[in-house]
C-alpha positions as CSV (number, residue, x, y, z in Angstrom):
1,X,179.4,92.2,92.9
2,X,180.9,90.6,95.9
3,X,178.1,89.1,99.0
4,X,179.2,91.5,100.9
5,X,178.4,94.3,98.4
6,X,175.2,92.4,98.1
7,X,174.9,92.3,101.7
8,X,174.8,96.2,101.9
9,X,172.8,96.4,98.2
10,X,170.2,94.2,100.4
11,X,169.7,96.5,103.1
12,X,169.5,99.3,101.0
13,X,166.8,97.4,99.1
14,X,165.1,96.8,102.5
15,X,165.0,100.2,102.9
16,X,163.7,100.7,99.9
17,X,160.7,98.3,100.4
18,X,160.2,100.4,103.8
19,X,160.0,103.4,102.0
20,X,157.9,102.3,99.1
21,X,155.4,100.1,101.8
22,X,155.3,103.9,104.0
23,X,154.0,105.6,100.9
24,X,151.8,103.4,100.0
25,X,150.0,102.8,104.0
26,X,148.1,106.1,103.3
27,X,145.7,105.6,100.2
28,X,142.5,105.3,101.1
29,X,141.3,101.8,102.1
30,X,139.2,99.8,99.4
31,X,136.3,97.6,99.1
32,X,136.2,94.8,100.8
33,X,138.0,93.6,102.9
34,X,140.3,96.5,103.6
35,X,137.3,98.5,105.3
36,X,135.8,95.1,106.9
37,X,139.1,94.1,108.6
38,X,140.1,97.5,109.8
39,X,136.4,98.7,111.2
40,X,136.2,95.2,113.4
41,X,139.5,96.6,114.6
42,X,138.1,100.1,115.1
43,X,135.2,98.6,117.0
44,X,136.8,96.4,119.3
45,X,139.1,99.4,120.4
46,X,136.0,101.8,120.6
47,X,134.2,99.0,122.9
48,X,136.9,97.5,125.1
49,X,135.5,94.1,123.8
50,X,138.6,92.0,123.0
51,X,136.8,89.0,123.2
52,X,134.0,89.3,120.6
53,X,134.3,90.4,117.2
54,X,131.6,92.9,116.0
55,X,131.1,94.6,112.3
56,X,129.1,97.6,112.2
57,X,128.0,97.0,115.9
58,X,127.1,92.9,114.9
59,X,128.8,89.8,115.9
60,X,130.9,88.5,113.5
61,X,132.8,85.5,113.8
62,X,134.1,84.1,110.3
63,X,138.0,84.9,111.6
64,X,140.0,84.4,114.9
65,X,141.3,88.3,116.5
66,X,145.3,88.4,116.2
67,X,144.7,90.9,114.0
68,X,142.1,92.7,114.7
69,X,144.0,93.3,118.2
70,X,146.9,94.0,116.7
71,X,145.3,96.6,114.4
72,X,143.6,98.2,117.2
73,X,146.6,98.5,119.0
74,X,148.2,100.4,115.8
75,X,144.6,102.5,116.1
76,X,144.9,103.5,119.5
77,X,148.6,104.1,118.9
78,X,148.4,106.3,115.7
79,X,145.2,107.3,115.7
80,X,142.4,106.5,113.3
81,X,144.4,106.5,109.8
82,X,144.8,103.9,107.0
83,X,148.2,104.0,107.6
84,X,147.4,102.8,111.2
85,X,144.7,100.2,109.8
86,X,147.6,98.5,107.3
87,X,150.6,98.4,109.9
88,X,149.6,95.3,111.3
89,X,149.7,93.4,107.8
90,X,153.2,95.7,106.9
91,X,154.9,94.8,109.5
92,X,154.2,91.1,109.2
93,X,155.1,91.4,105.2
94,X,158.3,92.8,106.8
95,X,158.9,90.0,109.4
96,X,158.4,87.0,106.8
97,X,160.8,89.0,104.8
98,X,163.3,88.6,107.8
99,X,162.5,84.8,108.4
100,X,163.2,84.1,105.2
101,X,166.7,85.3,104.6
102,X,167.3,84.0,108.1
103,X,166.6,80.3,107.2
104,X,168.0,80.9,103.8
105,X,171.4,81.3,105.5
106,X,170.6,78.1,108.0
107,X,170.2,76.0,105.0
108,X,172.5,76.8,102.5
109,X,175.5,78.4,101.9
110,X,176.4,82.4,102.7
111,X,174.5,83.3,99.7
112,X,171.2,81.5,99.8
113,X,169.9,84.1,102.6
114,X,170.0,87.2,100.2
115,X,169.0,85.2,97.3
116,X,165.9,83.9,99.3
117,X,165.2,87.9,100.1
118,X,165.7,88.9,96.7
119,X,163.3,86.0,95.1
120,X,160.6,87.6,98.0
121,X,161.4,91.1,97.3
122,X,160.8,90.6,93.2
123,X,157.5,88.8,93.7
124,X,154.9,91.8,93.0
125,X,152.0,89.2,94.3
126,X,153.9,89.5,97.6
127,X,154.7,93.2,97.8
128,X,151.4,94.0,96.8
129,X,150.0,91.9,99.6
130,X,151.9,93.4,102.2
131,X,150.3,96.9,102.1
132,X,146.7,95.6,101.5
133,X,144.8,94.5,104.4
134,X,143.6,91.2,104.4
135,X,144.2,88.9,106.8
136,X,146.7,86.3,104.4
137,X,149.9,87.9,105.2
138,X,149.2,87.6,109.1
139,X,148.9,83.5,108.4
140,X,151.7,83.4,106.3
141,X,154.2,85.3,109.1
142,X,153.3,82.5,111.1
143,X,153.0,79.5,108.5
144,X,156.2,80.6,107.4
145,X,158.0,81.1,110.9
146,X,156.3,77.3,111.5
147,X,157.9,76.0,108.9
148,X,161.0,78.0,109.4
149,X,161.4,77.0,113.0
150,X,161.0,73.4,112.5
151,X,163.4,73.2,109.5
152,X,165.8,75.3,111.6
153,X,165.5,72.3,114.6
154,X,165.3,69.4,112.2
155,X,169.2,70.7,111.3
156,X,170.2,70.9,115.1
157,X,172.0,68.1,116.9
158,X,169.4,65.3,118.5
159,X,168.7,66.1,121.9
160,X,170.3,69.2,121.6
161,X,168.6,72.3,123.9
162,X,168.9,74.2,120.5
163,X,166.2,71.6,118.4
164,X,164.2,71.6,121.5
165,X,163.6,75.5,121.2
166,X,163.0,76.0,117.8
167,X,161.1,72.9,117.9
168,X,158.8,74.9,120.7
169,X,159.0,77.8,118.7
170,X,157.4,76.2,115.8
171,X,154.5,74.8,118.3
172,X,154.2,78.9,119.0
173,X,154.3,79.8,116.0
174,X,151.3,77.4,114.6
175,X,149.0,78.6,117.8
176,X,149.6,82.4,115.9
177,X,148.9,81.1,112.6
178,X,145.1,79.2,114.4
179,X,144.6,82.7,115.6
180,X,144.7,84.6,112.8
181,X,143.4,82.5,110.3
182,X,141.9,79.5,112.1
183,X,142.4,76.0,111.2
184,X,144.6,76.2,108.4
185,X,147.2,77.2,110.9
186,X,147.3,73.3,111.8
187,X,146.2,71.8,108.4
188,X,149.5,73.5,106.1
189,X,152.1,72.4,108.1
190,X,150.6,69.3,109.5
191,X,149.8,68.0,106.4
192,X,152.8,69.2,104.7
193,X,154.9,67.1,107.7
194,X,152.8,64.2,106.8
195,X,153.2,64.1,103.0
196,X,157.3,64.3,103.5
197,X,157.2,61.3,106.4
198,X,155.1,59.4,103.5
199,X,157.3,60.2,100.4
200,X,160.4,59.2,102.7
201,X,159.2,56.2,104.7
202,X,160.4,57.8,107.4
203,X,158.1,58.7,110.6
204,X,160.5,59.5,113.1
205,X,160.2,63.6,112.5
206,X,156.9,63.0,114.3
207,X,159.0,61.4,117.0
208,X,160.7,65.0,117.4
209,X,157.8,67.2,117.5
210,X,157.9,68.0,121.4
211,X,154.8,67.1,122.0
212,X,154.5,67.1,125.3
213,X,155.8,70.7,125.7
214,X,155.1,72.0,122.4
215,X,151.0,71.0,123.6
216,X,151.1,73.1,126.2
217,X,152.5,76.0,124.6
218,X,150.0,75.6,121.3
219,X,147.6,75.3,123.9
220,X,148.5,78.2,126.3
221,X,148.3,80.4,123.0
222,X,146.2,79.3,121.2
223,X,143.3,78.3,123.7
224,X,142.4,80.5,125.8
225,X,140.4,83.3,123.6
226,X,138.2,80.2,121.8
227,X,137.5,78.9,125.4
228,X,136.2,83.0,126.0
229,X,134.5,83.7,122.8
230,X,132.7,80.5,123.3
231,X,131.8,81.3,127.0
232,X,130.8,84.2,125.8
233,X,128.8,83.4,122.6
234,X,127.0,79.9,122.4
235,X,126.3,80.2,118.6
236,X,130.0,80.8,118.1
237,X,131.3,77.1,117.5
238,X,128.8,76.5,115.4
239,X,129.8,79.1,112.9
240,X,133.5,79.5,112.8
241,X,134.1,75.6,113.0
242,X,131.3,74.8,110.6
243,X,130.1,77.3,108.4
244,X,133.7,79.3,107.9
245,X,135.8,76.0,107.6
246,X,133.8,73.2,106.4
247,X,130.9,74.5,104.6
248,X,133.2,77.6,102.8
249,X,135.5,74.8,101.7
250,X,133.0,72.0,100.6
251,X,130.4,74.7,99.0
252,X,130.2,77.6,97.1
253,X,128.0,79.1,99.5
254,X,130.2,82.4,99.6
255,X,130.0,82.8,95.8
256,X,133.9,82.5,95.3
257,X,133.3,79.9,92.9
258,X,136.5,79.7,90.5
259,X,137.8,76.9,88.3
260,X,140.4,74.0,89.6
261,X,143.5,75.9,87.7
262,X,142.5,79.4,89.2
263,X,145.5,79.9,91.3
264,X,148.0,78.6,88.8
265,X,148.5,81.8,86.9
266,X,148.1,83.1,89.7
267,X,151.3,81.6,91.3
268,X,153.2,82.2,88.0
269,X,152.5,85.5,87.8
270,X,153.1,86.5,91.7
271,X,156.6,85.8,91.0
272,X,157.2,88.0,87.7
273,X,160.0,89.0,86.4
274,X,161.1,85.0,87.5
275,X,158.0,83.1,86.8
276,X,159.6,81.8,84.1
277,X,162.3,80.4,86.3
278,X,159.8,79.3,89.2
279,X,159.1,75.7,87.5
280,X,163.1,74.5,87.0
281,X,163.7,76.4,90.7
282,X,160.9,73.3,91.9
283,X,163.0,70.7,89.4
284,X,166.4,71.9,90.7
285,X,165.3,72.3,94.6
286,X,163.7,68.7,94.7
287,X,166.6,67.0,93.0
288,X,169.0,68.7,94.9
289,X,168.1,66.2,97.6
290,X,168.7,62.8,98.0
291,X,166.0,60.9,99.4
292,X,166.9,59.4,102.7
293,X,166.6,59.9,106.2
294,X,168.6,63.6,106.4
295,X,167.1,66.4,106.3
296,X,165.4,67.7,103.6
297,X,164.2,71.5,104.3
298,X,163.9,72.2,100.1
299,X,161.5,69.3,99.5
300,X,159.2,70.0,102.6
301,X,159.2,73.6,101.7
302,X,158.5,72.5,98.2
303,X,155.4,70.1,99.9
304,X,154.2,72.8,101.7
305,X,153.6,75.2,99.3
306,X,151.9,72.3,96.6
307,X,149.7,71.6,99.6
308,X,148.4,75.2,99.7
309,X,147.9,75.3,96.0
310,X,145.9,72.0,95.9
311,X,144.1,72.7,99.2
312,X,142.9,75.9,97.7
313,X,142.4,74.9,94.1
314,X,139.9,72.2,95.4
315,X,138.3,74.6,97.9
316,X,134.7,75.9,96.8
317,X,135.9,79.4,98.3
318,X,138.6,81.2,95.9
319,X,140.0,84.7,96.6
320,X,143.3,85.8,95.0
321,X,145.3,86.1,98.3
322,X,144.8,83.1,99.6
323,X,147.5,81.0,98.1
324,X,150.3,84.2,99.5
325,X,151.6,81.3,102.7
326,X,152.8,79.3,99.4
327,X,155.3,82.0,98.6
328,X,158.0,81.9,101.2
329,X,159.0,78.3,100.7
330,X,159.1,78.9,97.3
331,X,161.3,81.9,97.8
332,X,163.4,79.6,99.6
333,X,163.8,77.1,96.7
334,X,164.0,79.9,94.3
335,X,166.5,81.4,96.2
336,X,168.5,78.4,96.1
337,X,168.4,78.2,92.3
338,X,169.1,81.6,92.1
339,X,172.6,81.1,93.3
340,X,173.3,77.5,91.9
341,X,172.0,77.9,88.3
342,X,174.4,78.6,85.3
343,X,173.8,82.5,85.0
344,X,173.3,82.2,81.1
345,X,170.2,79.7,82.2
346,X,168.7,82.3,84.7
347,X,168.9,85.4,81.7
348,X,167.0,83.2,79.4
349,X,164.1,83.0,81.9
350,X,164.4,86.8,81.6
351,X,164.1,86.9,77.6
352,X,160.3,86.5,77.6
353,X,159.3,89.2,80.2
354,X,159.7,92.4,77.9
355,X,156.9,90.3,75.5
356,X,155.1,90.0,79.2
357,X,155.6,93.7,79.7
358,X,154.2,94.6,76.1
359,X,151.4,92.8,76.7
360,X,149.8,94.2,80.2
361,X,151.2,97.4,78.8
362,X,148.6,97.3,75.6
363,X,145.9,96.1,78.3
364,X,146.5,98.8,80.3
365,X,146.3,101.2,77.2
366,X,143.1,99.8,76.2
367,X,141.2,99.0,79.8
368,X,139.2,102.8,79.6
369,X,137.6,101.0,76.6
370,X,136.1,98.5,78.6
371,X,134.3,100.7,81.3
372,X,130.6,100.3,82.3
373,X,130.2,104.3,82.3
374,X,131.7,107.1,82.1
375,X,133.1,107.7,85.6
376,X,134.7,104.8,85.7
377,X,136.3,105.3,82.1
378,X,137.6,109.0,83.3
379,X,138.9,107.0,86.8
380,X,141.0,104.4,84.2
381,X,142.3,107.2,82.5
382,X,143.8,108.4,85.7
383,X,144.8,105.4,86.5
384,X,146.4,104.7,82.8
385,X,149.8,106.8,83.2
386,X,150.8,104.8,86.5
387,X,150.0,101.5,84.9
388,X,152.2,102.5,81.6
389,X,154.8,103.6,83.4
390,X,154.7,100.0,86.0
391,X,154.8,98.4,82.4
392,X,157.7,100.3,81.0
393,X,159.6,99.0,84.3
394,X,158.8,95.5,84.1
395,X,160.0,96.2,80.3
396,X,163.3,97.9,81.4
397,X,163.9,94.7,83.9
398,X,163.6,92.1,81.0
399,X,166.6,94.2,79.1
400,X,168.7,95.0,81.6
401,X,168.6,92.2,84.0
402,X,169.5,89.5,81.4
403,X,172.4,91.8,79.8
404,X,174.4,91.6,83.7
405,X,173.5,88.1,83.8
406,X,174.8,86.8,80.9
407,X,178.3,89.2,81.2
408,X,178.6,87.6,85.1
409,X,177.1,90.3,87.2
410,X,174.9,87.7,88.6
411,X,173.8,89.9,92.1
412,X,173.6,93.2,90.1
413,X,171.2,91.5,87.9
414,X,169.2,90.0,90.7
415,X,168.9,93.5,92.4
416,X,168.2,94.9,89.9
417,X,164.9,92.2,89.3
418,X,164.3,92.9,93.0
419,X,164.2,97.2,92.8
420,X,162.7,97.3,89.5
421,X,159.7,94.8,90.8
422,X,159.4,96.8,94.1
423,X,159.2,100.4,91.9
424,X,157.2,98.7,89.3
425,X,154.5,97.7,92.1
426,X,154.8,101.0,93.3
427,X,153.4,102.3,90.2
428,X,150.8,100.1,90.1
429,X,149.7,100.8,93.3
430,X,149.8,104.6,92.8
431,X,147.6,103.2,89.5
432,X,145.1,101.6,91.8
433,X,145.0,104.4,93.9
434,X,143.5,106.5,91.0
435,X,140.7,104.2,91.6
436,X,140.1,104.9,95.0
437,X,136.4,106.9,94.2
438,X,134.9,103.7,93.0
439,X,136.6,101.4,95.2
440,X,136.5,103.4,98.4
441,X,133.4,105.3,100.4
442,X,136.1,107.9,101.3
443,X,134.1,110.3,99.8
444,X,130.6,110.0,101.0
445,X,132.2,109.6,104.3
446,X,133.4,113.1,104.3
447,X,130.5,114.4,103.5
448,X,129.1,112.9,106.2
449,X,131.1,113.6,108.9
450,X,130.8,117.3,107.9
451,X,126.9,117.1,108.4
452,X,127.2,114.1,111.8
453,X,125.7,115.4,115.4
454,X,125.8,112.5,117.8
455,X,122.0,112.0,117.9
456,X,122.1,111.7,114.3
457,X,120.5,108.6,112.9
458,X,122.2,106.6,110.0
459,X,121.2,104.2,107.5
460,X,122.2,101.8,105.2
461,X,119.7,101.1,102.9
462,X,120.3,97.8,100.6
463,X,124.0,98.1,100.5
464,X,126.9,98.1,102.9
465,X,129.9,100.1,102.4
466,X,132.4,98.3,104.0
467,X,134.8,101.4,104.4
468,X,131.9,104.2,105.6
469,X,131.8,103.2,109.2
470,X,135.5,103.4,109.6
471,X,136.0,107.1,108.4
472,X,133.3,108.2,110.3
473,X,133.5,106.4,113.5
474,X,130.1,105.3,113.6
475,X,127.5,102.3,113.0
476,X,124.9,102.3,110.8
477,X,121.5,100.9,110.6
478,X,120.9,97.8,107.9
479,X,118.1,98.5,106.0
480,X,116.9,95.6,103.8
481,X,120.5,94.0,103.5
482,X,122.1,91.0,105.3
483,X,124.6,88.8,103.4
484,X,127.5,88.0,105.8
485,X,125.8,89.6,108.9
486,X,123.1,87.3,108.0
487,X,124.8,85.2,111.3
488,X,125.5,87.8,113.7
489,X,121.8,89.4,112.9
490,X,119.8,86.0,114.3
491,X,120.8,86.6,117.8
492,X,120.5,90.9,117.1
493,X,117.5,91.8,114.9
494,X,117.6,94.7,116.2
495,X,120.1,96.3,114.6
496,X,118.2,96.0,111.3
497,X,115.6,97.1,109.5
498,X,114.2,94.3,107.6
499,X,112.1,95.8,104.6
500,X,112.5,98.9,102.7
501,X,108.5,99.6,102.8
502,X,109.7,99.7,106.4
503,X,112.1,102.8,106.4
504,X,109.8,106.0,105.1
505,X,108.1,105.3,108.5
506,X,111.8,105.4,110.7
507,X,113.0,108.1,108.3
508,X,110.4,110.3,109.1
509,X,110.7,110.3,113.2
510,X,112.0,113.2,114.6
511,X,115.3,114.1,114.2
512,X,118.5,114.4,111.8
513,X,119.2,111.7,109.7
514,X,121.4,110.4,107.3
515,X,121.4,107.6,104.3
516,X,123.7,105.7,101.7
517,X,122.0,104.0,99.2
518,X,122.2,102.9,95.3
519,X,120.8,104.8,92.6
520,X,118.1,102.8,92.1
521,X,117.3,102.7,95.8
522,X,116.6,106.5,96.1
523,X,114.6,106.4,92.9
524,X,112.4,104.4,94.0
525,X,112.4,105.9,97.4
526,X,111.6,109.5,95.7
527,X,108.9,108.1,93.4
528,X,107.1,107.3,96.6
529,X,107.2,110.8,97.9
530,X,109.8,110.1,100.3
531,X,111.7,113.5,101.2
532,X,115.0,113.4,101.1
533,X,117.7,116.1,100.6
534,X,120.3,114.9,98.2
535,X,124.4,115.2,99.5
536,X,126.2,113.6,97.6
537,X,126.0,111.1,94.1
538,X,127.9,108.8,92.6
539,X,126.9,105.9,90.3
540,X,128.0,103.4,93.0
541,X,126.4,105.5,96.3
542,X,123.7,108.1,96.9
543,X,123.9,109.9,100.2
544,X,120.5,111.7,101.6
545,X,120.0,114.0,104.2
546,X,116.4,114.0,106.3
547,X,114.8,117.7,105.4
């Protein structure tokens, strides 16, 4: 297959990825983060308060707002559905997509742009990502456009108006990635910049920075809603700077505790089908350079995606998403080695994927084995059929894609990696979806909305569903649970009920009334007498009605 043809096979892969990423917007949103992000979103829409973050009507500082406007922008555009809630985070997926192949084609030859797309598009880790939302594929847009935008300058002329705008660009770019992530924004590529001026003994890229104007657009973006929120909220430096960034790194105060190597197989296996190729792309990309004083874009994209891995794997916070700004530079490496290496080399990294696929196939066979009850088993047999079939893809990929490689059908071979990874994840999702009673409050939520009156009262009684107060457009009142709006709760008591031998008394006031709770919870509530009208049950959630 000619570029060109791959050209055209690219776009219609892009499409693709549209299509699949559409279908996928409208499953209902999971546990945790999915209902936490998009119901600070909901709330800031609902109260015209752009400046404060709140979580089920409590401050709640732990991340900076690009998002959450952005989100409520997609709410008050689309209304109140998931696939509003996830566009944000799509469209950024989308974006770095776009950057990508852009600076693939600034850097190397006419190929290295779809090849760099390609490596993106087959990474499942990535796809996944970009219809799940956290708040990692918003940093990564705009570590990767930093990045991007200053490799893009460090190739133009000296002096040159050109390097002076991306240059500025990249300044923008960083003040994005402060806002929706916080510091890390700064720390990836500042201390990826650094580590490349030390390996070369060269220190004259900081000479190029802009400073001066770069400063004052950083600042001018960057700025102006921590000088607010501050103004605003006197407890707020205290937290975000301190507890969210130092403490959550240094600790294991958020109970994310994982070992050192955590994110290793995780960073393997966000690039299958080519994990097996991922360590000589590294080899290949850093060698490919000369060490000197010209520019060396593979070697600083290599540096900033090791930072990220290290940074993390030392961090006493884990979460699996968090190494996902690590991925675009390495797409841009394994881009690179996509088109340079000896076709014959690139099938063998192939060979061992349909032993890969065998593998999570037979786990996915035998994972209704392993369930705590019997819900849960009958939800993994649901899910069981999608999972096979995501298996029997990756499988199919491992056969096929090696067969075109090694007869010379080098960009048939790599699309064909690409849509079989973007199907297979399809699959999976639609597996995961399956799931969606145990992972999501969807249900309860309906239930509840079918019973709401505006003076009706609602509780949440030593557990938090993260995606109720989204689907029904309301608060409700903590009983006997604080965790992360332990913070927010010191400077609004008020909003909580702090012992359970402290609700029969506000349960029994006049009026309707509504409550989630655990199993347990509502036994022990009933054993007391407590009347309560029972809605709806699941093992995870109990919802009551006041008689």
């Amino acid at each position: 297959m000619n570029l060109q043809r791959s050209r055209i096979a690219l776009w219609i892969l892009a499409a693709v990825a549209l299509v699949v990423g559409i279908d996928n917007l409208g499953r209902p949103l999971a546990n945790p983060d999915e209902g936490r992000y998009s119901e600070i979103s909901r709330e800031m829409l609902a109260s015209g308060d752009w400046v404060t973050p709140r979580l089920n009507g409590i401050k709640y500082f732990e991340k900076p707002p690009l998002q959450y406007w952005a989100s409520a922008a997609a709410l008050a555009t689309f209304g109140g559905e998931e696939f509003a809630a996830r566009l944000y985070v799509a469209l950024c997926g989308l974006l770095t997509l776009g950057i990508v192949g852009f600076t693939g084609a600034r850097l190397g030859n006419a190929e290295t742009d779809v090849a760099a797309m390609l490596a993106l598009l087959a990474s499942p880790y990535f796809m996944a990502l970009g219809g799940i939302v956290t708040l990692d594929m918003g940093l990564t847009l705009w570590t990767t456009a930093t990045l991007c935008a200053f490799l893009i300058a460090e190739l133009a002329p000296d002096g040159s108006p050109a390097r002076r705008r991306w240059m500025i660009a990249a300044w923008a770019a960083m003040a994005l990635a402060v806002l929706s992530k916080g510091l890390i924004g700064i720390v990836f590529p500042a201390a990826a910049l650094g580590l490349h001026c030390l390996l070369r003994r060269d220190f004259t890229a900081l000479g190029r920075l802009e400073w001066g104007y770069g400063l004052v657009v950083f600042l001018a973006i960057a700025a102006p809603w921590f000088v607010a929120v501050s103004y605003a909220n006197p407890e707020f430096a205290e937290f975000f700077f301190v507890n969210e960034h130092f403490r959550r790194f240094l600790t294991t105060s958020h109970r994310r505790t994982e070992p050192v190597w955590y994110f290793v197989p995780i960073l393997l296996a966000g690039f299958l089908p080519w994990m097996f190729a991922l360590p000589g792309a590294v080899i290949h990309g850093w060698r490919s350079e000369v060490l000197g004083r010209g520019p060396q874009p593979l070697r600083l994209a290599i540096l900033f995606a090791a930072f990220v891995l290290v940074f993390f794997s030392l961090s006493g916070s884990k979460l699996p998403a968090y190494i996902l700004p690590a991925f675009p530079p390495l797409a841009l490496v394994l881009g690179r080695y996509l088109v340079e290496a000896p076709a014959p080399r690139l099938a063998m990294c192939l060979v061992p994927i349909p032993f890969v696929a065998a593998i999570l196939g037979y786990a996915a066979w035998q994972s209704p084995d392993g369930a705590r009850d019997a819900w849960t088993r009958a939800l993994y047999l649901d899910a069981r059929p999608w999972a096979l079939v995501g298996a029997g893809i990756l499988f199919a990929i491992g056969v096929i894609a090696p067969m075109l490689l090694r007869r010379g059908r080098r960009w048939l071979g790599m699309i064909v990696v690409s849509i079989g990874t973007m199907v297979m994840v399809d699959c999976l999702e639609d597996a995961y979806e399956q799931m969606a009673p145990r992972q999501s409050g969807l249900a309860v939520a309906e239930k509840m909305r079918a019973l709401l009156a505006p003076a009706t009262r609602l509780y949440s009684v030593k557990i938090y569903d993260q995606t109720v107060p989204f689907y029904i457009g309301r608060t409700l009142t903590l009983v006997d649970y604080g965790d992360e709006f332990e913070p927010g709760l010191k400077s609004q008591p008020e909003l909580r009920i702090d012992k359970l031998e402290d609700f029969p008394a506000e349960w029994l006031r006049p009026g309707d009334a509504l409550a989630i709770m655990q199993p347990d919870t509502y036994r022990k509530l009933r054993s007391q007498g407590l009347p309560m009208q029972l809605v709806h049950e699941d093992p995870r959630r109990i919802l009551v009605r006041k008689p």
